[in-house]
LOPADREN-57963 format. One record per residue (C-alpha): x, y, z negated; residue number from 1; residue in three letters. Coordinates in nm, 3 decimals. Layout:
<marvexs>
c1, c2, c3, k, r
X, Y, Z, NUM, ALA
...
</marvexs>
This chain:
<marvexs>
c1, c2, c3, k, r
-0.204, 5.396, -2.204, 1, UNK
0.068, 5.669, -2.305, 2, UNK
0.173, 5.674, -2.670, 3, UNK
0.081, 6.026, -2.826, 4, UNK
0.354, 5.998, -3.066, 5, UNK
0.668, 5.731, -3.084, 6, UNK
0.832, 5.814, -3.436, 7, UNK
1.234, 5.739, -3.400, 8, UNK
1.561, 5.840, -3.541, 9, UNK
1.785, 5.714, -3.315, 10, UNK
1.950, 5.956, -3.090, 11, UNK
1.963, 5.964, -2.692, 12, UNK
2.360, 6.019, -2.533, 13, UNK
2.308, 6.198, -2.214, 14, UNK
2.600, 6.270, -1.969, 15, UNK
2.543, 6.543, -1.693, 16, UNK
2.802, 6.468, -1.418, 17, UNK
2.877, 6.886, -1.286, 18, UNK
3.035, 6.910, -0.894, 19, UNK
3.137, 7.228, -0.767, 20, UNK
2.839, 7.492, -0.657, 21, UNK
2.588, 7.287, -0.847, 22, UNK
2.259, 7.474, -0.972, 23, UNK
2.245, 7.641, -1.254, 24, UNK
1.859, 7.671, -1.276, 25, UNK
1.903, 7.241, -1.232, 26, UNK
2.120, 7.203, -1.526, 27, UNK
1.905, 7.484, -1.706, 28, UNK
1.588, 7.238, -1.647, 29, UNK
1.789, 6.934, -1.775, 30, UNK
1.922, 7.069, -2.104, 31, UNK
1.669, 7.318, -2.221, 32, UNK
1.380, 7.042, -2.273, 33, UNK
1.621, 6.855, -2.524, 34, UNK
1.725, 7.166, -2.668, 35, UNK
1.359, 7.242, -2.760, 36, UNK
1.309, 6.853, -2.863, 37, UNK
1.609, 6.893, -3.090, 38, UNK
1.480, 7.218, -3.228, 39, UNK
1.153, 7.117, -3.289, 40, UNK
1.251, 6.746, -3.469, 41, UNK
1.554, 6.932, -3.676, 42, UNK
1.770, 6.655, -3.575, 43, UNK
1.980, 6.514, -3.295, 44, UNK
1.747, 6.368, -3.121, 45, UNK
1.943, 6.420, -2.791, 46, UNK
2.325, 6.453, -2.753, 47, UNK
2.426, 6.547, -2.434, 48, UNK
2.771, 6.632, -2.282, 49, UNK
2.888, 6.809, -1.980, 50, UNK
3.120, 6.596, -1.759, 51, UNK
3.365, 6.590, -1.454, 52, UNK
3.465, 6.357, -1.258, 53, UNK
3.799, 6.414, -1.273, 54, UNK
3.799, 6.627, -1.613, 55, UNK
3.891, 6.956, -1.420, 56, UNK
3.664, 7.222, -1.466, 57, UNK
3.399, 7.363, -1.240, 58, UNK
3.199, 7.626, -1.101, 59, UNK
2.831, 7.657, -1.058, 60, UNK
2.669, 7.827, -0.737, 61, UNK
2.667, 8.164, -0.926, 62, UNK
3.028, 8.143, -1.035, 63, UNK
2.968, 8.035, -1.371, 64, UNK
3.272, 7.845, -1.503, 65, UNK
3.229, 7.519, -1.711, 66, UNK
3.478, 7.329, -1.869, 67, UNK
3.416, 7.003, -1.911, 68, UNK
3.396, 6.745, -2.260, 69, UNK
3.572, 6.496, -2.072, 70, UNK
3.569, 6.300, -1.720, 71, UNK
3.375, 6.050, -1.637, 72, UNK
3.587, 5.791, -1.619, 73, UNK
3.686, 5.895, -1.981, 74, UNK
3.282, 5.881, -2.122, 75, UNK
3.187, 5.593, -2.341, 76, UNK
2.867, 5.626, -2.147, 77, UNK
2.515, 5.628, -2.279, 78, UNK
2.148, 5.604, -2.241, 79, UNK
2.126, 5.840, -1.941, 80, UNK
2.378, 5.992, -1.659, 81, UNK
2.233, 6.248, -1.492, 82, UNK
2.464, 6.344, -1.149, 83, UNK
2.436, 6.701, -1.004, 84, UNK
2.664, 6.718, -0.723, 85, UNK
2.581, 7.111, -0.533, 86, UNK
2.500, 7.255, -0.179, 87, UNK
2.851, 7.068, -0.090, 88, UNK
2.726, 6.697, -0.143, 89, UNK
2.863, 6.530, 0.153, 90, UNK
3.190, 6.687, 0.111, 91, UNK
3.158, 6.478, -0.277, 92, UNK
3.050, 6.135, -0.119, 93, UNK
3.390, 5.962, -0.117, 94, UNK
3.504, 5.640, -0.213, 95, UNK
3.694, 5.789, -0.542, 96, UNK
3.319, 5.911, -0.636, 97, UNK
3.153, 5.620, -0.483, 98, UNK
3.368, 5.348, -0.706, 99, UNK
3.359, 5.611, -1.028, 100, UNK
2.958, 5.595, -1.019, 101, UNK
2.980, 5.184, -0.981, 102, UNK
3.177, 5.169, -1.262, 103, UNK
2.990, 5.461, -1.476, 104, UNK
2.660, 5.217, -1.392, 105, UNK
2.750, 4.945, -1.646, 106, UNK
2.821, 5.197, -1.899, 107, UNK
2.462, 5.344, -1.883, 108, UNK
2.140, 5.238, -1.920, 109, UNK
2.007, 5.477, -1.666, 110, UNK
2.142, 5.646, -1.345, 111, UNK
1.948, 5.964, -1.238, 112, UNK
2.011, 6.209, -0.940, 113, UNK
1.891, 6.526, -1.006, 114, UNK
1.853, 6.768, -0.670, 115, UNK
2.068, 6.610, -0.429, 116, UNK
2.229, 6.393, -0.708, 117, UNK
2.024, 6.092, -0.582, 118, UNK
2.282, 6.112, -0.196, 119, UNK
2.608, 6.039, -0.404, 120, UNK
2.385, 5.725, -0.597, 121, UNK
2.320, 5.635, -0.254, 122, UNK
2.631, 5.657, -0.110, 123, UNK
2.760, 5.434, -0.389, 124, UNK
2.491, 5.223, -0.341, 125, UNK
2.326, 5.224, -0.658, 126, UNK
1.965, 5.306, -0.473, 127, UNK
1.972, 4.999, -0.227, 128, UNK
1.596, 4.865, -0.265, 129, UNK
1.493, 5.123, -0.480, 130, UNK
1.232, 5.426, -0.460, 131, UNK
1.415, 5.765, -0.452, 132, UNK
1.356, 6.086, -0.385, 133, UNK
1.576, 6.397, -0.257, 134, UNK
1.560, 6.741, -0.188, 135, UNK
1.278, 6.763, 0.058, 136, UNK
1.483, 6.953, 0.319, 137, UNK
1.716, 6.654, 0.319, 138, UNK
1.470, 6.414, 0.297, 139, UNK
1.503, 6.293, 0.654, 140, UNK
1.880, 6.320, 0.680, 141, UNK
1.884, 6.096, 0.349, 142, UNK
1.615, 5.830, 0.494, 143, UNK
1.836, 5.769, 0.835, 144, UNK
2.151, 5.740, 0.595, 145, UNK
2.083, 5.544, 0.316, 146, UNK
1.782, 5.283, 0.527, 147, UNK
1.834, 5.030, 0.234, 148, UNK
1.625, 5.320, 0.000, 149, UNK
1.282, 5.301, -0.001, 150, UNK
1.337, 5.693, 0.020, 151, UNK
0.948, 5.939, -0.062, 152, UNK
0.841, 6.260, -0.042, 153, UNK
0.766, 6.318, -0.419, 154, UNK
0.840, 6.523, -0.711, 155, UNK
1.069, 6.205, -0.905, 156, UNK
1.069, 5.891, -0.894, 157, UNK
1.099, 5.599, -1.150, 158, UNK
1.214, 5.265, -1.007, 159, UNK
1.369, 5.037, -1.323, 160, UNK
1.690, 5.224, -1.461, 161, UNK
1.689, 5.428, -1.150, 162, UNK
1.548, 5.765, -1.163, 163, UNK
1.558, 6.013, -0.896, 164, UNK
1.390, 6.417, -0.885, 165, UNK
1.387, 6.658, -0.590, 166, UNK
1.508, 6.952, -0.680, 167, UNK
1.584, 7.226, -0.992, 168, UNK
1.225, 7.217, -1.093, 169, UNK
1.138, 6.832, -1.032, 170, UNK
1.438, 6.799, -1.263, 171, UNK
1.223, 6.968, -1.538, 172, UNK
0.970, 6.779, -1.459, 173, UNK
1.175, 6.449, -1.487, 174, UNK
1.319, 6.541, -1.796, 175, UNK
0.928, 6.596, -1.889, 176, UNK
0.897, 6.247, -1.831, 177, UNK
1.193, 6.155, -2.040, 178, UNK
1.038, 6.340, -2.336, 179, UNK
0.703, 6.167, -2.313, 180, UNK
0.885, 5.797, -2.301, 181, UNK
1.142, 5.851, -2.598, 182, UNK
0.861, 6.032, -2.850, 183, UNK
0.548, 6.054, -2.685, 184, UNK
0.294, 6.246, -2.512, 185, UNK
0.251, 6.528, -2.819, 186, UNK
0.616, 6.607, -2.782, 187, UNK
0.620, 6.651, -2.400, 188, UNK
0.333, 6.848, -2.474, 189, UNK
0.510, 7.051, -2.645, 190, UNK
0.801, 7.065, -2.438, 191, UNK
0.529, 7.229, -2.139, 192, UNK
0.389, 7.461, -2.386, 193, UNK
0.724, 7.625, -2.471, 194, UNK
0.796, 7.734, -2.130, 195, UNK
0.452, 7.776, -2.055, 196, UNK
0.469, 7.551, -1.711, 197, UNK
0.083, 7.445, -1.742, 198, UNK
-0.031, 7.134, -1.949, 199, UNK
0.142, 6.893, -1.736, 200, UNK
0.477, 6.978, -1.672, 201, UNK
0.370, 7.144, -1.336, 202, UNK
0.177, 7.008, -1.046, 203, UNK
0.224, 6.621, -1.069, 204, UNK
0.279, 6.357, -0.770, 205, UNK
0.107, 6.036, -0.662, 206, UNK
0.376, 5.767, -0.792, 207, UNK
0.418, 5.944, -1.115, 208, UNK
0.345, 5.695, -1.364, 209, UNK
0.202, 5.911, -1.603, 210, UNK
-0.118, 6.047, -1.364, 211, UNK
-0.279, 6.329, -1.567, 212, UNK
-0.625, 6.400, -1.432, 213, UNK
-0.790, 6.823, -1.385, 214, UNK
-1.061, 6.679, -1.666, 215, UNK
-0.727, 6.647, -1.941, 216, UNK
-0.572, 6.924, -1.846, 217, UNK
-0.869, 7.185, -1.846, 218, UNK
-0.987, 7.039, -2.172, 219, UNK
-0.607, 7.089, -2.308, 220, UNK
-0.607, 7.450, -2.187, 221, UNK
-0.962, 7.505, -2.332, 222, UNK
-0.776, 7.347, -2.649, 223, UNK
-0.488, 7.635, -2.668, 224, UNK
-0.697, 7.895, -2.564, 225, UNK
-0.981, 7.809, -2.882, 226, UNK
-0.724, 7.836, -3.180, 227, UNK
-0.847, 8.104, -3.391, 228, UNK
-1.183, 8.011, -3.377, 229, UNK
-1.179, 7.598, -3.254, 230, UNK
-1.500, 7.461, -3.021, 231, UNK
-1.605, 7.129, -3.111, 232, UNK
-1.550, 6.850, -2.911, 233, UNK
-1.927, 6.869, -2.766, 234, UNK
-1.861, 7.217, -2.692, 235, UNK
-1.613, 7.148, -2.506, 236, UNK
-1.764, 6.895, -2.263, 237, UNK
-2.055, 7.097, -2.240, 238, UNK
-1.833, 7.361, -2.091, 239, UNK
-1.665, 7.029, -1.880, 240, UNK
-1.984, 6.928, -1.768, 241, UNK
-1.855, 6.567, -1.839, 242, UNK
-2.032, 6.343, -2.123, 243, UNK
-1.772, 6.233, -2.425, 244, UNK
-1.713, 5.959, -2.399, 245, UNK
-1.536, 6.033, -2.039, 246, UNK
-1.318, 6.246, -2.202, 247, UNK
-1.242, 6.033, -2.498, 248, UNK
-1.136, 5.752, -2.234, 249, UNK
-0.959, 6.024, -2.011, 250, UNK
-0.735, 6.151, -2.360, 251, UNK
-0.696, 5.776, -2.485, 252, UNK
-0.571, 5.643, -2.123, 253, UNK
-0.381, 5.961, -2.032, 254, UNK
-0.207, 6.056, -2.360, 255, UNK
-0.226, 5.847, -2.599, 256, UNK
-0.493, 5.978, -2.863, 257, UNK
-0.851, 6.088, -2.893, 258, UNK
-0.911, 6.460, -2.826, 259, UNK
-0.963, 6.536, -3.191, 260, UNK
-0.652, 6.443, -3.267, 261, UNK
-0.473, 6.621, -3.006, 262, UNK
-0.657, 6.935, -3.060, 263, UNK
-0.565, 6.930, -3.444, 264, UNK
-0.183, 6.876, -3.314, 265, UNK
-0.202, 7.173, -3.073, 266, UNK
-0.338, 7.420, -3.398, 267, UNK
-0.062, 7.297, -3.598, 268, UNK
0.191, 7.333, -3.384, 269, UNK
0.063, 7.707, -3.337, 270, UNK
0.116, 7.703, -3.687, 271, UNK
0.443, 7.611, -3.693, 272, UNK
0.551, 7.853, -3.433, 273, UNK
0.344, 8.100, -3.624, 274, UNK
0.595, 7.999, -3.950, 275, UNK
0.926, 7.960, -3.775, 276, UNK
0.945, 8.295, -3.595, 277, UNK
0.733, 8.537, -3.778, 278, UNK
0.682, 8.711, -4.114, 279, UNK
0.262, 8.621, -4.150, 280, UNK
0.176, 8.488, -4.429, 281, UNK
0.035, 8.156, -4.445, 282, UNK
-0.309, 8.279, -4.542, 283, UNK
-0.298, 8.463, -4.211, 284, UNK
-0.137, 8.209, -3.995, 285, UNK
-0.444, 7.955, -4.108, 286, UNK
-0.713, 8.212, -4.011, 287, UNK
-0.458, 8.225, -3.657, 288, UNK
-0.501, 7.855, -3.595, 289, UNK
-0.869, 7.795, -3.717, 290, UNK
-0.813, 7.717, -4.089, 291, UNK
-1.039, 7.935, -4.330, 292, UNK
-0.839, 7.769, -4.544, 293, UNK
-0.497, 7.798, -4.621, 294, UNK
-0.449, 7.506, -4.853, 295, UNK
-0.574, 7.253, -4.582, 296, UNK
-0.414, 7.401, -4.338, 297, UNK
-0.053, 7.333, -4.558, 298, UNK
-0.200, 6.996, -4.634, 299, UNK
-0.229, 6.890, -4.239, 300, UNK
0.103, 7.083, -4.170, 301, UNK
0.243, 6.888, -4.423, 302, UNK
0.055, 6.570, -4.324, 303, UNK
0.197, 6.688, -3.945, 304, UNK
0.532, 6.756, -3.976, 305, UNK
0.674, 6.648, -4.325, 306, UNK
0.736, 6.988, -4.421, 307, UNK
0.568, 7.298, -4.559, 308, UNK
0.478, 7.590, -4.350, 309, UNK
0.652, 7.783, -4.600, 310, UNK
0.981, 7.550, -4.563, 311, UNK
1.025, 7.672, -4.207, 312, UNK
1.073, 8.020, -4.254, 313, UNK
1.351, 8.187, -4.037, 314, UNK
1.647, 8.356, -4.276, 315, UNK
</marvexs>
């Protein structure tokens, strides 16, 4: 069972390890989820840094320059090093990078290869007897390689403190993932609604741990669709064809609350988009996200978030 909610203040310490020509759109897909976590929390919850591994600075595919916080010898370390190596990885499999990631391994809890990020944690033999996963048109180089990795043909992989995605968008999807585990299903949630990538974080694969099944996601998109005027939970299975209690087991298994509770959660946070980046007013907001009345509605957001509607206003 997935927790719908994990309340913490402690704050994750991500390292992204840049290499010449890496992705843009991959390093896009690995900040921009914390970003929004960050945003929506109004706190720290992730701190990330942009690393070397020699300190020098770096270009991405495009030709976008990025100067590093440090080199990676010179990191602390953290809770997670992400390593995002470009269309050049082979040329970046040395033993200089090969010894740097050994050593970088006891400094953080987790090692993850984004794109083809997982063939330089191979090559330093940090994936020996571990599930990993690659960029699918490397997939077969990387399997007669690295034959100590028990290498699939999946989206990401989780395997312990190893974690491994396939590409720019699997990365978004892993960081998805990442979400869910440090505060819950509502905030990865969240996280998919913002860059509107379907209710799961986009099509998921068989080993992901956290299967989400067509009944929870059409009843979640039923959910956002039905704000301004909200279907009951009957309604709603009616429309399913499924009986309730299947779809109470389906929500409670799959994320971590009943669907009452998840559908208030997706009104509110309508609301508090509603309050952060508009002028309504909160009488109109409410009718917006199925209150007909604007008191309870500021009594749930308040009850929701720890804050007013009114308290989020943008300057």
């Amino acid at each position: 069972m997935q927790n719908w909610t994990i309340p913490t203040n402690h704050t994750e310490k991500v390292d992204i390890l840049l290499f010449d020509d890496f992705s843009n759109y991959c390093l896009a897909n690995a900040v921009e989820p914390m970003r929004v976590v960050n945003r929506f929390l109004g706190r720290e919850a992730y701190e990330w840094a942009l690393i070397t591994l020699d300190g020098q600075p770096v270009k991405s595919s495009a030709g976008m320059p990025v100067t590093p916080d440090c080199s990676l010898e010179q990191s602390p370390g953290g809770n997670v090093l992400f390593v995002m190596p470009g269309y050049e990885f082979r040329t970046y499999a040395t033993t200089i990078c090969d010894c740097a990631l050994q050593a970088a391994s006891e400094r953080y809890d987790v090692l993850a290869g984004l794109d083809m990020g997982s063939w330089l944690l191979a090559s330093a033999g940090l994936l020996d007897q571990h599930r990993a996963t690659v960029h699918w048109d490397e997939l077969s180089a990387f399997s007669e390689r690295f034959p100590g990795v028990n290498a699939e043909r999946v989206t990401f992989t989780i395997d312990g403190d190893r974690w491994t995605s396939a590409g720019a968008m699997a990365a978004f999807d892993l960081l998805q993932y990442m979400v869910g585990q440090t505060h819950g299903e509502a905030m990865r949630l969240e996280v998919a609604a913002m860059f509107m990538v379907g209710e799961g974080g986009g099509e998921r694969n068989k080993t992901d741990i956290r299967p989400q099944s067509s009944l929870c996601k059409r009843a979640v998109s039923m959910m956002r669709v039905q704000l301004e005027e909200p279907v009951s939970i009957f309604d709603i299975c009616e429309t399913l064809q499924c009986r309730r209690q299947s779809l109470e087991r389906a929500f409670n298994e799959e994320l971590g609350a009943p669907p009452k509770t998840i559908y208030r959660r997706i009104r509110l946070t309508a609301a508090r988009r509603y309050a952060e980046q508009t002028k309504l007013s909160v009488a109109e907001i409410s009718t917006r996200c199925g209150y007909h009345n604007p008191s309870a509605m500021t009594r749930a957001f308040r009850d929701e978030f720890g804050v007013a509607p009114r308290d989020l206003r943008p300057h």
